[in-house]
TORPA-435001 format. One record per atom (N, C-alpha, C): residue number from 0; atom name; x, y, z; residue in three letters. Coordinates in steps of 0.05 Angstrom, whole numbers. Example, Ala and Ser with C-alpha at 12.3 -4.5 7.8 and 13.67 -1.06 7.14 Angstrom:
// residues 2
+-----+----+--------+--------+--------+-----+
!   i ! at !      u !      v !      w !  aa !
+-----+----+--------+--------+--------+-----+
!   0 !  N !    264 !   -114 !    156 ! ALA !
!   0 ! CA !    246 !    -90 !    156 ! ALA !
!   0 !  C !    264 !    -66 !    156 ! ALA !
!   1 !  N !    257 !    -45 !    142 ! SER !
!   1 ! CA !    273 !    -21 !    143 ! SER !
!   1 !  C !    258 !      1 !    157 ! SER !
+-----+----+--------+--------+--------+-----+
END
This chain:
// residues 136
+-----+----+--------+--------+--------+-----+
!   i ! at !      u !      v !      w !  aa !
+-----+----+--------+--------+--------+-----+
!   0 !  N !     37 !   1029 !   -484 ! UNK !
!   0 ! CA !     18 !   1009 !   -492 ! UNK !
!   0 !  C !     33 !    985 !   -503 ! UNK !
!   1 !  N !     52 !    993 !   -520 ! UNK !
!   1 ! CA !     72 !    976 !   -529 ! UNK !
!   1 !  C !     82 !    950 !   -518 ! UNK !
!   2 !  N !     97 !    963 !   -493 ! UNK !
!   2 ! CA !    105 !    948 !   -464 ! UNK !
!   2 !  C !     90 !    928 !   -450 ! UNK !
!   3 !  N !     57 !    948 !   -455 ! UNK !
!   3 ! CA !     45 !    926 !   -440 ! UNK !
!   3 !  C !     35 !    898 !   -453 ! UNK !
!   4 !  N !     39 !    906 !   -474 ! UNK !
!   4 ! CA !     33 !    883 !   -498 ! UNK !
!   4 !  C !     56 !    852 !   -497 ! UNK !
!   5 !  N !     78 !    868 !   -491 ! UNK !
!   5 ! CA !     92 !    856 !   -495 ! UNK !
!   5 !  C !    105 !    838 !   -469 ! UNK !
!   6 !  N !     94 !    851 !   -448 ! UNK !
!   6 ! CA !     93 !    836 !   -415 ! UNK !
!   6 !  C !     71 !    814 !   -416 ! UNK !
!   7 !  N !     50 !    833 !   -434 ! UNK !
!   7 ! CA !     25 !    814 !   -426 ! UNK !
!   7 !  C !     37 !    779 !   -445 ! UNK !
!   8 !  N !     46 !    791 !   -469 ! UNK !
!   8 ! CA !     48 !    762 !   -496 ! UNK !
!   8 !  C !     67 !    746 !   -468 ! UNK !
!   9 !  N !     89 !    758 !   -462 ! UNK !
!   9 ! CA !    122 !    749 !   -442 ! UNK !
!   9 !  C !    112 !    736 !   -421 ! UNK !
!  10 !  N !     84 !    740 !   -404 ! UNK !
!  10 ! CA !     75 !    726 !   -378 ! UNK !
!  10 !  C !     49 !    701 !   -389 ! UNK !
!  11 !  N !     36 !    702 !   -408 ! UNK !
!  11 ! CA !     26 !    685 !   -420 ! UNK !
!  11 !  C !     48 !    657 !   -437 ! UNK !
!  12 !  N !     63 !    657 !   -447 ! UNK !
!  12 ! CA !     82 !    646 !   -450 ! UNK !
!  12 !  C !     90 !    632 !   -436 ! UNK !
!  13 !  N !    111 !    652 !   -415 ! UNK !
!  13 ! CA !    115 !    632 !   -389 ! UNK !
!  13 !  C !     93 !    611 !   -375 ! UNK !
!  14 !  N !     71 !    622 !   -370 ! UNK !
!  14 ! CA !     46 !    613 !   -361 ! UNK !
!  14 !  C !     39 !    583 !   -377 ! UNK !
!  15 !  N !     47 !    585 !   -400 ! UNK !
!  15 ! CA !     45 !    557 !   -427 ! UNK !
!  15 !  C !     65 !    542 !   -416 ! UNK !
!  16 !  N !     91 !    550 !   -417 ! UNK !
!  16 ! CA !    106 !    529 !   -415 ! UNK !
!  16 !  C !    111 !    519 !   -379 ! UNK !
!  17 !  N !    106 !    533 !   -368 ! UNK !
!  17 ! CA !     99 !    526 !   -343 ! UNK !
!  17 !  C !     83 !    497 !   -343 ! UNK !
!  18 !  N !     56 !    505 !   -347 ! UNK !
!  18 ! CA !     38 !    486 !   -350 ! UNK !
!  18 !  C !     38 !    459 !   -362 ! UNK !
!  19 !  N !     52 !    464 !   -381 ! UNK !
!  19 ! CA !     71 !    442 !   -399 ! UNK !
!  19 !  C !     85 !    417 !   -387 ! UNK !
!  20 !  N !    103 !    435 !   -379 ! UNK !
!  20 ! CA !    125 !    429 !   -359 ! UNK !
!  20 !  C !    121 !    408 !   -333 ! UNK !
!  21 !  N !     91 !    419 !   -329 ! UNK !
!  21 ! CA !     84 !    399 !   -295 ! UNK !
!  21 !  C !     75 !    372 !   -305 ! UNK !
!  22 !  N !     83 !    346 !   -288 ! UNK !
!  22 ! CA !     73 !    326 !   -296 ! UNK !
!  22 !  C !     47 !    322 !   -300 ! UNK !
!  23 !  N !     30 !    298 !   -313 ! UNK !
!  23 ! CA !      7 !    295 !   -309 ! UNK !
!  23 !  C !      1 !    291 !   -276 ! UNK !
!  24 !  N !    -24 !    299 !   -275 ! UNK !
!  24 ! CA !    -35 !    293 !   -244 ! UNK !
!  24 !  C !    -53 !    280 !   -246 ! UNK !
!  25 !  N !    -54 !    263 !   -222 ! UNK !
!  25 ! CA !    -73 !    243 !   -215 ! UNK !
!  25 !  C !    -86 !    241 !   -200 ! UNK !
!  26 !  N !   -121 !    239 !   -193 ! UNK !
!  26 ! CA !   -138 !    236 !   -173 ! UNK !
!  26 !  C !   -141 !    211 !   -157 ! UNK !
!  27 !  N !   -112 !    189 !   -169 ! UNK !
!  27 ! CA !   -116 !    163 !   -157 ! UNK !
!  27 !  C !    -91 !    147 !   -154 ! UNK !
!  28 !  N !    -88 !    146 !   -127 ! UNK !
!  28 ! CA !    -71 !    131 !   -115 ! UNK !
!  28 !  C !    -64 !    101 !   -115 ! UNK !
!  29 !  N !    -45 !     88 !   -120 ! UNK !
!  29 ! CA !    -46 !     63 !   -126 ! UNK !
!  29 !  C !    -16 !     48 !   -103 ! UNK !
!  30 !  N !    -28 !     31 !    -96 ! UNK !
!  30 ! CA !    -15 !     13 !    -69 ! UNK !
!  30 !  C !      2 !    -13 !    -89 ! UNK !
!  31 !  N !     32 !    -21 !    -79 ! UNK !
!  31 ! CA !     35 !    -45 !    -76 ! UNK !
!  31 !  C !     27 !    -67 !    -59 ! UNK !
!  32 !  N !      8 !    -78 !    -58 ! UNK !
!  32 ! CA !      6 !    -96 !    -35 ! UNK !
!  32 !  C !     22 !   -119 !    -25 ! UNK !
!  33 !  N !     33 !   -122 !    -59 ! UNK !
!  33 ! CA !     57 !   -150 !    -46 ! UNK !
!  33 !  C !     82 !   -146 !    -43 ! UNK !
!  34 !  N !     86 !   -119 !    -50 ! UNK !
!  34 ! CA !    105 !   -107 !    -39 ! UNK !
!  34 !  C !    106 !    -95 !     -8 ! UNK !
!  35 !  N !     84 !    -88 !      4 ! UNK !
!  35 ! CA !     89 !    -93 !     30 ! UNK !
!  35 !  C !     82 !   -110 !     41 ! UNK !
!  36 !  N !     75 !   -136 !     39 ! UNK !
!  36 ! CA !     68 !   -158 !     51 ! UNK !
!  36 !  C !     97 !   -169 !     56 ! UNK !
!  37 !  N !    110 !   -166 !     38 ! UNK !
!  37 ! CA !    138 !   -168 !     29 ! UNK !
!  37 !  C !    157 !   -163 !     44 ! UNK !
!  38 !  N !    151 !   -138 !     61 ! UNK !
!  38 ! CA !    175 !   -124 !     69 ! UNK !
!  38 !  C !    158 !   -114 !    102 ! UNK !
!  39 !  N !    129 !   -118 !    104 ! UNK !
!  39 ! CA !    120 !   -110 !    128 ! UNK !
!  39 !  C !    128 !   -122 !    154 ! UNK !
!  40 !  N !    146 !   -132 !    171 ! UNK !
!  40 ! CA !    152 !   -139 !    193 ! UNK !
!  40 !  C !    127 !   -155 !    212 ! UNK !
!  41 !  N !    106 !   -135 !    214 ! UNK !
!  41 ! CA !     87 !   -136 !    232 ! UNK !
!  41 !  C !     63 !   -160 !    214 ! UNK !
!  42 !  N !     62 !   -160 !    189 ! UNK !
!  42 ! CA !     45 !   -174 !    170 ! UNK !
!  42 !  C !     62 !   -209 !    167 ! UNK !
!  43 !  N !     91 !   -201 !    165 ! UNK !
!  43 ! CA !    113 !   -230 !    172 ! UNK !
!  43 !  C !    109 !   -242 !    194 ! UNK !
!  44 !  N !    105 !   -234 !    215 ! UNK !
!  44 ! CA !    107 !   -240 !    234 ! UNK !
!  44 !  C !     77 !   -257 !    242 ! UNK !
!  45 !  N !     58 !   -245 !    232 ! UNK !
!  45 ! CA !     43 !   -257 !    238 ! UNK !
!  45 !  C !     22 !   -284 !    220 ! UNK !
!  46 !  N !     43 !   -284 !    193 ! UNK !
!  46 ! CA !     51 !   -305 !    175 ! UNK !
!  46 !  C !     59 !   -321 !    187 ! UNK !
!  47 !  N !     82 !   -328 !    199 ! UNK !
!  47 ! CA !    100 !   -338 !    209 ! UNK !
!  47 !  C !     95 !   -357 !    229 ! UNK !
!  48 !  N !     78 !   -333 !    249 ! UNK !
!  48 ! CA !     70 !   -349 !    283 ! UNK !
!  48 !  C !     44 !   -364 !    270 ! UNK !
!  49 !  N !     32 !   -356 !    252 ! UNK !
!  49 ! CA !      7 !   -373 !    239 ! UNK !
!  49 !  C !     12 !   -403 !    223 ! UNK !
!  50 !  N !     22 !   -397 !    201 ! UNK !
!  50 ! CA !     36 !   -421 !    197 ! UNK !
!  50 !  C !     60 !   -447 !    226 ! UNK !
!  51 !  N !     69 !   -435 !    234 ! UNK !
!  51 ! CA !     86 !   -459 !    256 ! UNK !
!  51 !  C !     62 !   -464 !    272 ! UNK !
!  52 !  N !     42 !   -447 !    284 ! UNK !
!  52 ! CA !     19 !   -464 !    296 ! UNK !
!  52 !  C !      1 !   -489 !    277 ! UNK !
!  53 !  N !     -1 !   -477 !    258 ! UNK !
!  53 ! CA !    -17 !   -495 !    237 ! UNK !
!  53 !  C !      1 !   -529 !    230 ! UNK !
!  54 !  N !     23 !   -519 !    234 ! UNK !
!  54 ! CA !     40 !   -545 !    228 ! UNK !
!  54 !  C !     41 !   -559 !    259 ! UNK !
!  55 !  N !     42 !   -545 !    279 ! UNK !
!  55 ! CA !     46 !   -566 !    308 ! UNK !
!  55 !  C !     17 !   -576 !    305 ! UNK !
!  56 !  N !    -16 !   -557 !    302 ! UNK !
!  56 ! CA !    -34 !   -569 !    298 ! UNK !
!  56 !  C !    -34 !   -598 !    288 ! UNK !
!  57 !  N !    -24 !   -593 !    258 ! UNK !
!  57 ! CA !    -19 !   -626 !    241 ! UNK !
!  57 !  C !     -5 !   -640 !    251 ! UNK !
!  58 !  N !     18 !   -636 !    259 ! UNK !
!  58 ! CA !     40 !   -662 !    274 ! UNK !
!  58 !  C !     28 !   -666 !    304 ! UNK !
!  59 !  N !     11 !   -650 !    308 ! UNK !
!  59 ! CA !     -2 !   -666 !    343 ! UNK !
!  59 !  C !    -10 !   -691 !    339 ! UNK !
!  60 !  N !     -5 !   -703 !    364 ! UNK !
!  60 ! CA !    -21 !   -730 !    361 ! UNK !
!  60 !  C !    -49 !   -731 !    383 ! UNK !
!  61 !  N !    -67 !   -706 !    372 ! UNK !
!  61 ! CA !    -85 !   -705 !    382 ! UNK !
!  61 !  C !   -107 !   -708 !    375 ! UNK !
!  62 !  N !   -136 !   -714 !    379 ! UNK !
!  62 ! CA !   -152 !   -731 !    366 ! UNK !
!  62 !  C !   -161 !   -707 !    338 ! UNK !
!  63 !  N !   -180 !   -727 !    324 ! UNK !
!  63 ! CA !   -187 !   -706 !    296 ! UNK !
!  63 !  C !   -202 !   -688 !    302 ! UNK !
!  64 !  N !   -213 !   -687 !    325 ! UNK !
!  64 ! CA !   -237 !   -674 !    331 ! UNK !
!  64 !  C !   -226 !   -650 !    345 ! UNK !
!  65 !  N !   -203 !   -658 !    364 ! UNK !
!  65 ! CA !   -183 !   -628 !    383 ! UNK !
!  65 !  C !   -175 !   -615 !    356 ! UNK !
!  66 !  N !   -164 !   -626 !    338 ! UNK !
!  66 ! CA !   -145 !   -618 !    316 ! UNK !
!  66 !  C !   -169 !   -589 !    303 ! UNK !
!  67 !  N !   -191 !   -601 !    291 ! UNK !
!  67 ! CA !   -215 !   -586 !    278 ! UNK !
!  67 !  C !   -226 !   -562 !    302 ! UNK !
!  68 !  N !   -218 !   -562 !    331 ! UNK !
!  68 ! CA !   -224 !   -541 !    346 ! UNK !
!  68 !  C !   -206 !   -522 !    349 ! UNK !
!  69 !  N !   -182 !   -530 !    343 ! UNK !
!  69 ! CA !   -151 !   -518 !    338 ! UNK !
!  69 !  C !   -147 !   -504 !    321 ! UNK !
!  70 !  N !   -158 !   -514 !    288 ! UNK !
!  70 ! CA !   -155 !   -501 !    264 ! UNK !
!  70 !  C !   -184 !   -487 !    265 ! UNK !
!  71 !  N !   -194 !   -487 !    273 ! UNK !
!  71 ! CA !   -216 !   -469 !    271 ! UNK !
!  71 !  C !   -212 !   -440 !    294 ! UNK !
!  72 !  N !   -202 !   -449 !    315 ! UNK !
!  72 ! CA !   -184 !   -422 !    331 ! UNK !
!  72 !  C !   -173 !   -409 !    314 ! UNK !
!  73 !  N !   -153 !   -426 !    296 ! UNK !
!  73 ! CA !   -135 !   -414 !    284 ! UNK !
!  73 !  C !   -151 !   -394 !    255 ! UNK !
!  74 !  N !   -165 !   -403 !    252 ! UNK !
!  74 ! CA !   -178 !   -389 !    222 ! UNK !
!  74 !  C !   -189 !   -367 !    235 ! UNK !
!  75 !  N !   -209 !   -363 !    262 ! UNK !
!  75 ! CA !   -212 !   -342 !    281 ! UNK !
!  75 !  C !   -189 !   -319 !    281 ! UNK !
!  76 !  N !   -173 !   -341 !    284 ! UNK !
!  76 ! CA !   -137 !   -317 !    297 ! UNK !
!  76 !  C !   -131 !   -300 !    272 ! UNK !
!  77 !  N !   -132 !   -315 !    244 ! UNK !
!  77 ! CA !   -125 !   -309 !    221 ! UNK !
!  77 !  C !   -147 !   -283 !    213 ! UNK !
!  78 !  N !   -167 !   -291 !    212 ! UNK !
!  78 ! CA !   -193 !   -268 !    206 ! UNK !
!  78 !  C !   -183 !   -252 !    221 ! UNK !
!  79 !  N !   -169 !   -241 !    245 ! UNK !
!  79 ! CA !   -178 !   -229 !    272 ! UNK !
!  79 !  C !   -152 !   -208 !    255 ! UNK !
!  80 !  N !   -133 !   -229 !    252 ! UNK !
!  80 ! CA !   -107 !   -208 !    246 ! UNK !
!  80 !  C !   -107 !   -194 !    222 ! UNK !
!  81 !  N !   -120 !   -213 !    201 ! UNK !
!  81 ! CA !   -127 !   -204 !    169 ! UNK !
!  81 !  C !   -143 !   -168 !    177 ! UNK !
!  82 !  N !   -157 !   -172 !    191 ! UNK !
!  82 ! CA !   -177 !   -154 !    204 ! UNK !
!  82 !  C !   -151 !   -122 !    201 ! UNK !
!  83 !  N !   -140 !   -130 !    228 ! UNK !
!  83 ! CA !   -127 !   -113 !    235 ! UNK !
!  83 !  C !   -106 !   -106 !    211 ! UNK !
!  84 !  N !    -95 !   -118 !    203 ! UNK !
!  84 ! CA !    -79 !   -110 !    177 ! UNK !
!  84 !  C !    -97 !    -86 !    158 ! UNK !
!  85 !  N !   -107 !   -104 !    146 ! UNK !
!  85 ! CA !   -127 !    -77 !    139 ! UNK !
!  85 !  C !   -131 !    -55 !    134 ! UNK !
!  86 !  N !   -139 !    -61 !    161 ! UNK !
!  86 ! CA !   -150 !    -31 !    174 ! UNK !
!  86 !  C !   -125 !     -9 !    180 ! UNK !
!  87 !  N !   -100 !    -19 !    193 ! UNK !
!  87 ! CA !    -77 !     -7 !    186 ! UNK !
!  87 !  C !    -77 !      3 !    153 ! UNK !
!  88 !  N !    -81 !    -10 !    134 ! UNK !
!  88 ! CA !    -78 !     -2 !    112 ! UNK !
!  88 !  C !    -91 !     23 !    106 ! UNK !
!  89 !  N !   -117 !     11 !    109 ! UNK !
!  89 ! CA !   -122 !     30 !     99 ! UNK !
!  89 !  C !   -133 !     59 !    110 ! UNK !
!  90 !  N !   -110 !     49 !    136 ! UNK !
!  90 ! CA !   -118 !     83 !    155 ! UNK !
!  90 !  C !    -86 !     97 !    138 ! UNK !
!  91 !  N !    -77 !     81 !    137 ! UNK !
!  91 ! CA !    -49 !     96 !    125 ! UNK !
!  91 !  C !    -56 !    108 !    104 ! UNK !
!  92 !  N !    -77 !     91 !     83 ! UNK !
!  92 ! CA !    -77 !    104 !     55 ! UNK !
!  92 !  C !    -92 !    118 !     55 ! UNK !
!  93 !  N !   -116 !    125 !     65 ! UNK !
!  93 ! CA !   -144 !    140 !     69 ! UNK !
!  93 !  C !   -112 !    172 !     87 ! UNK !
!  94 !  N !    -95 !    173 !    105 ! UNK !
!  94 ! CA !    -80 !    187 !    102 ! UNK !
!  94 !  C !    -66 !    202 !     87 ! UNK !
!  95 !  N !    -53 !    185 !     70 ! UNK !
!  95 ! CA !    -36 !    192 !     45 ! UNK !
!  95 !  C !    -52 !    205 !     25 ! UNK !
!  96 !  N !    -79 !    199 !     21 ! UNK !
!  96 ! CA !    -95 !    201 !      1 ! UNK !
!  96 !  C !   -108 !    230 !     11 ! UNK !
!  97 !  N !   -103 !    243 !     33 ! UNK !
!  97 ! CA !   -124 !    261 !     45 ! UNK !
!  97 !  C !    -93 !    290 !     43 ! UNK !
!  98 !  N !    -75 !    269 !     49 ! UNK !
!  98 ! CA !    -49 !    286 !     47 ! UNK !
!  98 !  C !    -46 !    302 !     10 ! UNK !
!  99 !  N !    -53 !    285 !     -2 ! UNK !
!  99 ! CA !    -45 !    288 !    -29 ! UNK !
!  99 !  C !    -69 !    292 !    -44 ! UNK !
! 100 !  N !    -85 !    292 !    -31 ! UNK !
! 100 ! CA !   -107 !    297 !    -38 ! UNK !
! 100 !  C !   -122 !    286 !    -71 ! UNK !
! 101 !  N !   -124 !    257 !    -63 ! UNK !
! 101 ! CA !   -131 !    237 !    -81 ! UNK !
! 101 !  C !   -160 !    229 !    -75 ! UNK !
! 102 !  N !   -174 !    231 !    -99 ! UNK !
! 102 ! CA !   -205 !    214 !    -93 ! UNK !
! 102 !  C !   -206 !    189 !    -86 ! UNK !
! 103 !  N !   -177 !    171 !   -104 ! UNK !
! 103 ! CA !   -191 !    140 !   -104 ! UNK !
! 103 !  C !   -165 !    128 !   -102 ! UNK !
! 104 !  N !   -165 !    108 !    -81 ! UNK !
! 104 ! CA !   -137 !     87 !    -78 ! UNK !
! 104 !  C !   -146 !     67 !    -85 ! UNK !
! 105 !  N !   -125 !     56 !    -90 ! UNK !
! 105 ! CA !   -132 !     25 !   -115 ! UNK !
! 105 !  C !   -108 !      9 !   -111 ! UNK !
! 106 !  N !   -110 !    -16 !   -108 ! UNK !
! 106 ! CA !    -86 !    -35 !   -106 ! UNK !
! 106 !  C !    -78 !    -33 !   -136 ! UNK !
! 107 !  N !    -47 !    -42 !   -144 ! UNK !
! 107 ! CA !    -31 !    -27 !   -157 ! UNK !
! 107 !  C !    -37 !    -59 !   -183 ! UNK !
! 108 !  N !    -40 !    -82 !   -162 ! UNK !
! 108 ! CA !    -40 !   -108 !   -180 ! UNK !
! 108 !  C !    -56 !   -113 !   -201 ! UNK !
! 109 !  N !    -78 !    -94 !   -209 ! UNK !
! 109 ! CA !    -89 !    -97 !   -230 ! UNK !
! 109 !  C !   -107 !    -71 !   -241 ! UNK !
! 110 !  N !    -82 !    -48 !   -238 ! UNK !
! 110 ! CA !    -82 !    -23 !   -259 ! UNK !
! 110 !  C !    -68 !    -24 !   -276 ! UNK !
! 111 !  N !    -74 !    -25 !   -294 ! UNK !
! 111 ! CA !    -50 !    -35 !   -322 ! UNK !
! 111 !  C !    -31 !     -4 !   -321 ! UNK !
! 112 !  N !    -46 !     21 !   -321 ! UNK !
! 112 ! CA !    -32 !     38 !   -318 ! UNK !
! 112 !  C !    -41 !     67 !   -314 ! UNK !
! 113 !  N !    -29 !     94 !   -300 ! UNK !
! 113 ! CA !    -41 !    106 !   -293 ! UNK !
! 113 !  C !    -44 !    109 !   -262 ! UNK !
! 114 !  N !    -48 !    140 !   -255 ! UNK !
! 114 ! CA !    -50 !    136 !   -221 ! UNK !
! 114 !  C !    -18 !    143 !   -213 ! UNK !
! 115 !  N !    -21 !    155 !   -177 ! UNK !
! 115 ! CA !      8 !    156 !   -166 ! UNK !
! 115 !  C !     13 !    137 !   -148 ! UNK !
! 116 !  N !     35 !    121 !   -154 ! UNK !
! 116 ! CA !     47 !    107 !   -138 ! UNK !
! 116 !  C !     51 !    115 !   -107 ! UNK !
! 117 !  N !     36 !    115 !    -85 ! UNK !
! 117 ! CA !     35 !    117 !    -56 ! UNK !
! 117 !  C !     43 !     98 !    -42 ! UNK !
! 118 !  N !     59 !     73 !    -49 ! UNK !
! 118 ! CA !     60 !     56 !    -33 ! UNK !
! 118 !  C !     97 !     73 !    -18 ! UNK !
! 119 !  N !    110 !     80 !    -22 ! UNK !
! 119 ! CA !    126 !     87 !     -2 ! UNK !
! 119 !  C !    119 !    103 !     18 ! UNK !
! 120 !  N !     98 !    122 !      6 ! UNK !
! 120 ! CA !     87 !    131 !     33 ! UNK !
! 120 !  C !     69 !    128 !     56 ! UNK !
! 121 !  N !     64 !    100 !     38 ! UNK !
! 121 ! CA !     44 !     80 !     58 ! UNK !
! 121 !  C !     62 !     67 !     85 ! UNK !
! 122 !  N !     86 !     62 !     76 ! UNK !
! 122 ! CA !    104 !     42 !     82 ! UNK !
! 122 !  C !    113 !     59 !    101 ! UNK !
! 123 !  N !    118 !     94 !     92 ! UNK !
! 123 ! CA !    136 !    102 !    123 ! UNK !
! 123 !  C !    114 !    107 !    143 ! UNK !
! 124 !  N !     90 !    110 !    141 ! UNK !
! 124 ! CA !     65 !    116 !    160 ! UNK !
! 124 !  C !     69 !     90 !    175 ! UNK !
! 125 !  N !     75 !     59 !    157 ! UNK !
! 125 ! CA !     63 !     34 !    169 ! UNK !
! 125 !  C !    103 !     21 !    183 ! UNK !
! 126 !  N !    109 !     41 !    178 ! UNK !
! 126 ! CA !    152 !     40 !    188 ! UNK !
! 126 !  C !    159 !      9 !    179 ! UNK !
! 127 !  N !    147 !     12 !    152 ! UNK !
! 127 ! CA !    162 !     -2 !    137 ! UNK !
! 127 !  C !    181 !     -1 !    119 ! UNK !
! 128 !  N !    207 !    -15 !    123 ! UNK !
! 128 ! CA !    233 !    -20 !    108 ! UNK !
! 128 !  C !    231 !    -39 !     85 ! UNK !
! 129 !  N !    236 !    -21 !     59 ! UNK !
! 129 ! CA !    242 !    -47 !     40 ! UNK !
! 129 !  C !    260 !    -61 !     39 ! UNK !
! 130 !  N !    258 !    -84 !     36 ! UNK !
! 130 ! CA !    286 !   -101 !     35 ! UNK !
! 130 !  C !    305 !   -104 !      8 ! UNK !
! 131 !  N !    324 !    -99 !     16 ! UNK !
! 131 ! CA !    348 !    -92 !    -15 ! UNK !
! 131 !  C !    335 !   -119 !    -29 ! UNK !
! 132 !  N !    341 !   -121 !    -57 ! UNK !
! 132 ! CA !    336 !   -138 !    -74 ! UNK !
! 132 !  C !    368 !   -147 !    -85 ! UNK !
! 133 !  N !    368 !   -169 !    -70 ! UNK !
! 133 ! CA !    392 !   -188 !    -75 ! UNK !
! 133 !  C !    396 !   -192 !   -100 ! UNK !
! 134 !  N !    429 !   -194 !   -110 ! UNK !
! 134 ! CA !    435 !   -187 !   -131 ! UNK !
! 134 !  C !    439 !   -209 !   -158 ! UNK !
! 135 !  N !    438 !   -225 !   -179 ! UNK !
! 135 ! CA !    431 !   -236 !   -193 ! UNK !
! 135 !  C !    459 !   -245 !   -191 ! UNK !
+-----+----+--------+--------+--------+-----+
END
């Protein structure tokens, strides 16, 4: 009886500091967003080809009226792609979040604190590379 007293106090114990031991857990996932805007390829790129159209728009010497059917394509093109970004996102994170089994994802820019950082695993779903941070 002794023994078992003393297995039982010895596995309760462990069982404490176990529990102790594990980090807090979290039901909520939290995204960098300008960190992959940052470093997303596919989100640059389409920065990029958006802006140099927007600028040949302005330097055309085409009337005000072509110009306003041009930038309005273009705000089209922009919604179309904003669209699709997105939705990439948040098929990646609605992933990650199903993986790790998280209730609630939240952009990271205005949780003061709290929650697990998911954005690297956002980033390998979306084969994104961070870019080294050049040195001071």
């Amino acid at each position: 009886m002794n023994n078992r007293f003393v297995f039982a106090a010895l596995a309760a114990a462990i069982l404490a500091m176990t529990a102790c031991s594990k980090p807090p857990s979290s039901d909520i996932g939290l995204i960098d967003v300008q960190r992959l805007s940052a470093n997303w390829p596919k989100f640059l790129n389409y920065q990029n080809q958006l802006n140099a159209d927007v600028n040949a728009v302005r330097a055309s010497h085409d009337s005000d009226s072509r110009k306003a059917r041009e930038m309005a394509g273009l705000q089209y093109r922009f919604q179309t792609n904003q669209t699709e970004l997105t939705n990439n996102v948040h098929d990646a994170a609605q992933q990650v979040a199903n993986d790790k089994h998280l209730r609630y994802v939240f952009t990271r820019q205005n949780v003061g604190y709290g929650g697990v950082d998911i954005t690297p695993d956002v980033e390998k779903i979306l084969q994104i590379v961070e870019k080294a941070t050049p040195s001071p």
